[in-house]
Residue frames relative to the residue before (quaternion, step in Angstrom):
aa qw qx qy qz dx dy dz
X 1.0000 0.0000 0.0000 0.0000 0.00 0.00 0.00
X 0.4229 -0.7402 0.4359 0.2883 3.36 -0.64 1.31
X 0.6016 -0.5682 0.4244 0.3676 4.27 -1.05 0.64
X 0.6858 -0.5531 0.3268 0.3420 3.52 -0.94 0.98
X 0.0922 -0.8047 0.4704 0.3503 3.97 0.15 0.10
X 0.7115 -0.5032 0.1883 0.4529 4.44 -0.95 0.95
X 0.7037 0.3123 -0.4704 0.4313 3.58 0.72 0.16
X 0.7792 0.3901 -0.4573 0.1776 3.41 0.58 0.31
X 0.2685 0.6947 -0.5098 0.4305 3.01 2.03 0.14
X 0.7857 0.3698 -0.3156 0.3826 4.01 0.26 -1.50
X 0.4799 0.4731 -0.5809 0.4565 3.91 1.27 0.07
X 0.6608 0.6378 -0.3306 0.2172 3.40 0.60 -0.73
X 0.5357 0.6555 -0.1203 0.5185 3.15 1.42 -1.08
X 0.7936 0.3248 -0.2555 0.4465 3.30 0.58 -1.65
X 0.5871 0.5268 -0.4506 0.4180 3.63 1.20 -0.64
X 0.5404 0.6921 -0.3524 0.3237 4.03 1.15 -0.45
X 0.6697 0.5620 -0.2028 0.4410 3.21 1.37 -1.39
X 0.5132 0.6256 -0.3036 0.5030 3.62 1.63 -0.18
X 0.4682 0.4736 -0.5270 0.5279 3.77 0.72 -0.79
X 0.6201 -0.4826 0.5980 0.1579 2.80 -2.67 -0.14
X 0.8706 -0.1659 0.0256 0.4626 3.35 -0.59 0.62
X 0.8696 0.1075 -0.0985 0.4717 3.70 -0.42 -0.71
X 0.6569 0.5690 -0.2847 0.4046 2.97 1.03 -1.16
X 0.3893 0.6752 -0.4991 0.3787 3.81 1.28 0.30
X 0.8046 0.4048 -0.0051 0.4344 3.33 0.98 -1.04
X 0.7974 0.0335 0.0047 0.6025 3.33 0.90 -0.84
X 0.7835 -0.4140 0.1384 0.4422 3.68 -1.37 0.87
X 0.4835 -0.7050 0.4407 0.2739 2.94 -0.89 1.48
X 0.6064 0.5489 -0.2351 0.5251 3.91 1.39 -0.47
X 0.6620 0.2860 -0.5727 0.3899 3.12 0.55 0.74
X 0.7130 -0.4477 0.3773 0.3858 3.70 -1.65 0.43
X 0.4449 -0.6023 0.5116 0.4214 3.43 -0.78 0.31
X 0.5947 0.5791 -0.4165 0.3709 3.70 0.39 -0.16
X 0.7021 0.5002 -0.2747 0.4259 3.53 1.33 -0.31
X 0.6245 0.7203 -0.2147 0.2122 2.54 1.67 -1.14
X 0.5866 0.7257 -0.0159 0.3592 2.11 2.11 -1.79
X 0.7622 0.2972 -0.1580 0.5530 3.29 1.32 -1.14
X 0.3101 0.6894 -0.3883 0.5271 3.48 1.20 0.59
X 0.7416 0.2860 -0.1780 0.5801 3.66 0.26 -1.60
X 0.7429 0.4259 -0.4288 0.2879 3.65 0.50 -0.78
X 0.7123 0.5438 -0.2756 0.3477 3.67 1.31 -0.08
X 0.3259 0.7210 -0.2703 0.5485 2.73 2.16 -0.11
X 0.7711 0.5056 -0.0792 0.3789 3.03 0.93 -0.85
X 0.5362 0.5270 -0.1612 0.6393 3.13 1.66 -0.57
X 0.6666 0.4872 -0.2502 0.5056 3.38 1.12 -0.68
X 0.7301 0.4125 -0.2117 0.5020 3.60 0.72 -0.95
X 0.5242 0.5224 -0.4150 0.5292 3.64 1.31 -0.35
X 0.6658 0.5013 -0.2228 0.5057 3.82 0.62 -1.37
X 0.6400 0.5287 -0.2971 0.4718 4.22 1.11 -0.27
X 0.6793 0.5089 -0.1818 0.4965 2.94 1.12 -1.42
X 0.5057 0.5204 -0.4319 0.5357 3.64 0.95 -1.18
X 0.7861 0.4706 -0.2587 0.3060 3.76 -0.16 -1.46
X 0.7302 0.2374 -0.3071 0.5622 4.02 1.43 -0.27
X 0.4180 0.3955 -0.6246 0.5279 3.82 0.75 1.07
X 0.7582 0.2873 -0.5016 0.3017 3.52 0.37 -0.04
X 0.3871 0.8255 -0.2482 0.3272 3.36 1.16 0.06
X 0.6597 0.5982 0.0660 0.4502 2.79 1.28 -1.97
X 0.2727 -0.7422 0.5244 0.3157 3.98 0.22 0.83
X 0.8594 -0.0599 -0.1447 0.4868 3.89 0.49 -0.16
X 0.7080 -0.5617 0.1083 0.4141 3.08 0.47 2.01
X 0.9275 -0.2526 0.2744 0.0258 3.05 -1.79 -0.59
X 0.0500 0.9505 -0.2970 0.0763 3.35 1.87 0.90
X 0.9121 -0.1818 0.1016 0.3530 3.06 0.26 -1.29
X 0.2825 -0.7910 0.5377 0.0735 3.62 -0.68 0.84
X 0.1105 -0.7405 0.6625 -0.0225 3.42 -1.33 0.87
X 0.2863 -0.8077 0.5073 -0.0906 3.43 0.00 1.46
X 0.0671 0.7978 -0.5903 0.1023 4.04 0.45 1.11
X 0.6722 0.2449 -0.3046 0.6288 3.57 -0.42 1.49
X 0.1484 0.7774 -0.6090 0.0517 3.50 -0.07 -0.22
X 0.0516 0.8653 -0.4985 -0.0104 3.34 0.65 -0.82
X 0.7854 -0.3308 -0.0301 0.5224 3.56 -0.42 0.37
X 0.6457 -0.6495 0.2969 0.2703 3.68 0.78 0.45
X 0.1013 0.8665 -0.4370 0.2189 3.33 1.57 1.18
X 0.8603 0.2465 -0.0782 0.4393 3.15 1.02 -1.21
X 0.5852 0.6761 -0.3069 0.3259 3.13 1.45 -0.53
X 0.4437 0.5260 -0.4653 0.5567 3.85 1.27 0.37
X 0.6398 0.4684 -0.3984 0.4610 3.80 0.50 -0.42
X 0.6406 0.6091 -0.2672 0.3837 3.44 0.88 -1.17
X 0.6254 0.5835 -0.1683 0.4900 3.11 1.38 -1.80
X 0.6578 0.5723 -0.2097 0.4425 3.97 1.28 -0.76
X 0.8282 0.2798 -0.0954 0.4762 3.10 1.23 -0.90
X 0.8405 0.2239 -0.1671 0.4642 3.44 1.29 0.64
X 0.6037 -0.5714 0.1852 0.5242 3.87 -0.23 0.83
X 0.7896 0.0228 0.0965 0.6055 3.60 0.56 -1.15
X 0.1821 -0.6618 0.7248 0.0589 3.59 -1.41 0.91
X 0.2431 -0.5577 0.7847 0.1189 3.49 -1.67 0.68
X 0.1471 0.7924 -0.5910 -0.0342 3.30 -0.88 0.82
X 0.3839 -0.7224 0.5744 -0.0273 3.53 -0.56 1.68
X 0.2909 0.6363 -0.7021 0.1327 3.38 -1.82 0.92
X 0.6499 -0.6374 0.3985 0.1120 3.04 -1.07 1.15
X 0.8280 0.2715 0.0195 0.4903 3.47 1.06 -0.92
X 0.4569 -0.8146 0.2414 0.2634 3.56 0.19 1.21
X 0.3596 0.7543 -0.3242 0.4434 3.41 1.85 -0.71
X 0.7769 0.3882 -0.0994 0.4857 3.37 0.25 -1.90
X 0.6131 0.4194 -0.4617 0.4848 3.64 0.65 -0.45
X 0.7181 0.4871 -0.3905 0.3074 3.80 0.10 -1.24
X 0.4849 0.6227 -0.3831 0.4800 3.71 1.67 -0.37
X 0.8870 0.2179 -0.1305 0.3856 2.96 0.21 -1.48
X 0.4168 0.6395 -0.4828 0.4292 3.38 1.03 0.87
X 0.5788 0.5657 -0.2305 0.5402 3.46 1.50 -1.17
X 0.8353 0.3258 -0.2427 0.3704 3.78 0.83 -0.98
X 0.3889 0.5929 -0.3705 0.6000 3.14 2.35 0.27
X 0.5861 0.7242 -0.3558 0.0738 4.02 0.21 -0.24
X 0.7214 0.3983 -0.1928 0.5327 2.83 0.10 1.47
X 0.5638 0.5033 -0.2374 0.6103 3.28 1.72 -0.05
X 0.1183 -0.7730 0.6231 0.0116 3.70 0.24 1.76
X 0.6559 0.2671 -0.5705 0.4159 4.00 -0.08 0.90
X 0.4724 0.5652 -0.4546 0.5007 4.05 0.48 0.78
X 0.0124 0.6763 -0.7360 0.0267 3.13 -0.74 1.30
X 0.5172 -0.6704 0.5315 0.0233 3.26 -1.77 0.27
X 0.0061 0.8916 -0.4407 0.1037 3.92 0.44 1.06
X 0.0586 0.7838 -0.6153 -0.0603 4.06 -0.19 0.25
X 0.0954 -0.7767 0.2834 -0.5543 2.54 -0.73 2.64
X 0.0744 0.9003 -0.4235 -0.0686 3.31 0.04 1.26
X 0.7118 -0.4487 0.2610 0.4731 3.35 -0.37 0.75
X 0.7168 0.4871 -0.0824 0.4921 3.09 0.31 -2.36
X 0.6925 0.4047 -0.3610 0.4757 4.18 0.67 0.22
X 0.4285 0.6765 -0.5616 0.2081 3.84 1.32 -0.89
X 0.0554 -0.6081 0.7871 0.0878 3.60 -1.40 0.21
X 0.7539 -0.5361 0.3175 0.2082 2.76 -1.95 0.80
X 0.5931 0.5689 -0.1406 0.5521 2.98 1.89 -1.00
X 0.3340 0.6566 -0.4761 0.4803 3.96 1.74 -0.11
X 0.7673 0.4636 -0.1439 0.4191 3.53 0.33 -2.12
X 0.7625 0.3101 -0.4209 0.3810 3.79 0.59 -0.53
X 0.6209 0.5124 -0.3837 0.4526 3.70 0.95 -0.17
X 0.6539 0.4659 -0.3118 0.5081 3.87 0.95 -0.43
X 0.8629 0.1606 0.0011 0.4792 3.89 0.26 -1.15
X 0.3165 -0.6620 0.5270 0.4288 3.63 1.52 -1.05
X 0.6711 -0.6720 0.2988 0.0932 3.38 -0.94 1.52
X 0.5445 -0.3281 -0.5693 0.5213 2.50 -0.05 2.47
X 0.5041 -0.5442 0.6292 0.2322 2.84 -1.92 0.17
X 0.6756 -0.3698 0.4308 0.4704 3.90 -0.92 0.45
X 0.7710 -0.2728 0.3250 0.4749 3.04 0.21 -2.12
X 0.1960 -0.6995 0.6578 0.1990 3.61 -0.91 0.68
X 0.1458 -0.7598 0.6274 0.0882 2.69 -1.66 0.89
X 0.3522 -0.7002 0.6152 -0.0849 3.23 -1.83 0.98
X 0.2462 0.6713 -0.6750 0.1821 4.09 -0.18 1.03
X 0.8936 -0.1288 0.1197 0.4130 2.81 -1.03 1.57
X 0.4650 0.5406 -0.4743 0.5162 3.43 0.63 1.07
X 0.7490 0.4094 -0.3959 0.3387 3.81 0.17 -0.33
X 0.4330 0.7110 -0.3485 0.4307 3.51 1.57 -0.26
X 0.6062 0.5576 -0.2609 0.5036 3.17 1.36 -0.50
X 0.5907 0.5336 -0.4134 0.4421 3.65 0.83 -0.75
X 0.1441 -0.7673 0.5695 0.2572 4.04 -0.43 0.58
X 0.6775 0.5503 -0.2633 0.4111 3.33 0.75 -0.85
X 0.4068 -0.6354 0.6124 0.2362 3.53 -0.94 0.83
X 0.7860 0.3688 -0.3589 0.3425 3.19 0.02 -1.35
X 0.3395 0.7536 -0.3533 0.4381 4.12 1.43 0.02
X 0.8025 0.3345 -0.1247 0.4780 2.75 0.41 -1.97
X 0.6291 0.5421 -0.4096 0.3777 3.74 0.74 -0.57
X 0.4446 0.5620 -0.4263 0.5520 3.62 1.54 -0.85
X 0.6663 0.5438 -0.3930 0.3253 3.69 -0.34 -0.98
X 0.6457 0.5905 -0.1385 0.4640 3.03 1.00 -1.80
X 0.6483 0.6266 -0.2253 0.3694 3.43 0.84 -0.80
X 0.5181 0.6880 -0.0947 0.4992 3.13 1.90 -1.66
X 0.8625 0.3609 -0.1044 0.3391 2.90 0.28 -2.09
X 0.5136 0.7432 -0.2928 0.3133 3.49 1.43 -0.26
X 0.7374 0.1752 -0.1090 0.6431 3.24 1.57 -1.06
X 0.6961 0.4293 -0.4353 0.3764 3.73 0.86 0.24
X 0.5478 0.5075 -0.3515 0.5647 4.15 0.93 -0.51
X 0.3070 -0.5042 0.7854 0.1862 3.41 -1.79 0.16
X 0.8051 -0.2159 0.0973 0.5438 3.53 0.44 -0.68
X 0.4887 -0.5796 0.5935 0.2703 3.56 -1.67 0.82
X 0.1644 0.6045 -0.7405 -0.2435 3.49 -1.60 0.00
X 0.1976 -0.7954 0.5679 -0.0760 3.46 -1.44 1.11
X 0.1208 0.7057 -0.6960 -0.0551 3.32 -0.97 0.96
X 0.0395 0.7971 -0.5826 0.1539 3.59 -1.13 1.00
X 0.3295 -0.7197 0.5304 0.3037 3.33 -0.23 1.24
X 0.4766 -0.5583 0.6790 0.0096 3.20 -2.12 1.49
X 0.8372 0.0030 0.1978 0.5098 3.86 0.30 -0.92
X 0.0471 -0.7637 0.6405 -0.0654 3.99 -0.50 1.31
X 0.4930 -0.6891 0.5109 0.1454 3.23 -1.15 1.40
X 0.7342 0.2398 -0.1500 0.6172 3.26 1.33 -0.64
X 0.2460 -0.8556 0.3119 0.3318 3.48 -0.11 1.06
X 0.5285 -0.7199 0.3411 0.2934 3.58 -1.17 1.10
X 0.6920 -0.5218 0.2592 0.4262 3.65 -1.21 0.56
X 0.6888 -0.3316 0.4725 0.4385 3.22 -1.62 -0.62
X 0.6959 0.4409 -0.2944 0.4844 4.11 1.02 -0.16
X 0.6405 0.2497 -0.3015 0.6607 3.78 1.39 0.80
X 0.1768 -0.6921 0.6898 0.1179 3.21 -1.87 0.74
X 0.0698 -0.7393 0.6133 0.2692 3.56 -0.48 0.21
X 0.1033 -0.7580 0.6432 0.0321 3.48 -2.04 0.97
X 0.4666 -0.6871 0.4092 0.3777 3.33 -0.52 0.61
X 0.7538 -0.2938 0.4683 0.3552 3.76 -1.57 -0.09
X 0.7677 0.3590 -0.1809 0.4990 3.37 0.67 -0.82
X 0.5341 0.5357 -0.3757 0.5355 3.82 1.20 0.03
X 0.6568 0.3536 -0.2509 0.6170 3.92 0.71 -0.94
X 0.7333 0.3956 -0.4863 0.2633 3.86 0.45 0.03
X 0.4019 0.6860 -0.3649 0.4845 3.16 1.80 -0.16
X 0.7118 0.4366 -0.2650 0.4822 3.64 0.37 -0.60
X 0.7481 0.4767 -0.0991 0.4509 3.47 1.42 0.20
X 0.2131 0.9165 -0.3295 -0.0774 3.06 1.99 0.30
X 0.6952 0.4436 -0.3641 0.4328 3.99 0.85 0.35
X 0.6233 0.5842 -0.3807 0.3539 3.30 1.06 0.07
X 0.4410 -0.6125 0.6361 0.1607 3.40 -1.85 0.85
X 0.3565 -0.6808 0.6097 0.1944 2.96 -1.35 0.64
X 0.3007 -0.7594 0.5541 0.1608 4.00 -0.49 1.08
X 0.7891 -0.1671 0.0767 0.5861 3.60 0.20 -0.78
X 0.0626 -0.8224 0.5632 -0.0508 3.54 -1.18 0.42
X 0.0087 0.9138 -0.3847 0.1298 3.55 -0.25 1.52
X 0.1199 -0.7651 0.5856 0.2394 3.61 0.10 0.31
X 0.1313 -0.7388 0.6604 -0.0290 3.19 -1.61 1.25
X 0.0973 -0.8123 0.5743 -0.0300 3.62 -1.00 0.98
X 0.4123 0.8543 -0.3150 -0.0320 2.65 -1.62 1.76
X 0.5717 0.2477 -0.3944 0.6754 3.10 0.05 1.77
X 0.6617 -0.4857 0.1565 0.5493 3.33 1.27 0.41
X 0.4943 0.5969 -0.3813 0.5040 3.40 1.32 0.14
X 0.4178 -0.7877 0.4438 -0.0901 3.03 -0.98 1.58
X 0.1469 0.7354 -0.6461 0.1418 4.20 0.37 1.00
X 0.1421 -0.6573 0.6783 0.2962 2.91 -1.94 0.49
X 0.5827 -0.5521 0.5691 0.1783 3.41 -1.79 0.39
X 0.2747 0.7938 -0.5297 0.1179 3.92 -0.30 0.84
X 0.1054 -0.7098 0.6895 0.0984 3.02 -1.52 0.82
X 0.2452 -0.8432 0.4731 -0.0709 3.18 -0.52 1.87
X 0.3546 -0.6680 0.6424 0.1242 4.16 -0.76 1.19
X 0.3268 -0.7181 0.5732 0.2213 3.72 0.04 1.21
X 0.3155 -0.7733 0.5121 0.2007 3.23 0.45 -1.69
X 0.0103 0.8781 -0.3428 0.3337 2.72 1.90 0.62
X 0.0663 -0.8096 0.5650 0.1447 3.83 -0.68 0.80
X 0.6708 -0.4746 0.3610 0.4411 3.63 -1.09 0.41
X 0.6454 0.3570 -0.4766 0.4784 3.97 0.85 -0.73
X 0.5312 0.5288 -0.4833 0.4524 4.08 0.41 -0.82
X 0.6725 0.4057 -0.4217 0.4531 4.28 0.06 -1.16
X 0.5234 0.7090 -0.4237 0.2097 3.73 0.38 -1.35
């Protein structure tokens, strides 16, 4: 079967932003009770990352760039745990949500945005050139295209200080034709100077993600 071509991936998306609650974001088959305790550990996890690159950071924890955002599950945490957040989504549906579950939080800006377009010049006009960290949950699985994702990669090398990524690794049920799963070791290739900081594997419903905080490796003439 031939790969979805970019306008039907974004019909796809936009027909997502229609579901009900969770199910905007994550398998529309699971119960909302999982979902629920899914996103809230997700959360616990990205709070416990984030804690770990303000300590990193020589004068903590500034700025975040949130690619995917999707209805804004996580991006209040994000918005807690650093001065300003860029928060990015491809699909206008998911932004007008998570703008609504973002109200009231005056360091959260708002950016419609595909991943697979960011330019270095994206990151200085949103956050200023690099960003602490960009985050990624379960959003690059979506990129089908390698050569895409290696662009990105290309981006993220001289515009992030550091990645934090969750990205399923292994799906008990296998996933459609509109996700790709890669291991940890496929996105570190695209990154030849970076360190991995912490690195967890997290499981649920039999679906396998891992958890990374990632040392781009970014140099002081690339940040300039």
């Amino acid at each position: 079967m031939a790969p979805p071509d970019p306008e039907e991936i974004a019909q796809e998306w936009r027909e997502r932003a229609t579901r009900a609650g969770l199910a905007r974001v994550m398998r529309a088959q699971q119960p909302p009770l999982i979902a629920e305790a899914v996103t809230a550990e997700t959360r616990e996890t990205v709070v416990r990352l984030l804690k770990r690159a303000d300590q990193e950071l020589p004068d903590g924890l500034g700025s975040v760039v949130e690619v995917g955002c999707g209805i804004g599950r996580l991006t209040p945490t994000l918005a807690a745990a650093a001065d300003r957040v860029a928060a990015l989504d491809m699909t206008p549906g998911m932004l007008d949500a998570a703008r609504s579950t973002c109200a009231g939080l005056d360091n959260v800006t708002f950016e419609h945005a595909r991943a697979q377009d960011l330019q270095p010049s994206d990151f200085q006009r949103l956050v200023g050139r690099p960003a602490d960290v960009t985050v990624f949950v379960w959003v690059l699985m979506h990129i089908l295209d390698d050569a895409e994702l290696a662009a990105l990669f290309r981006t993220l090398a001289t515009s992030t200080r550091h990645l934090l990524l969750i990205e399923y690794d292994h799906a008990a049920i296998p996933v459609g034709r509109f996700s790709r799963l890669r291991p940890l070791p496929h996105y570190l290739d695209l990154l030849p100077h970076a360190r991995v900081i912490e690195h967890d594997a997290l499981y649920y419903g039999g679906d396998r993600s891992f958890a990374a905080l990632i040392d781009v490796g970014v140099t002081e003439g690339a940040a300039a």
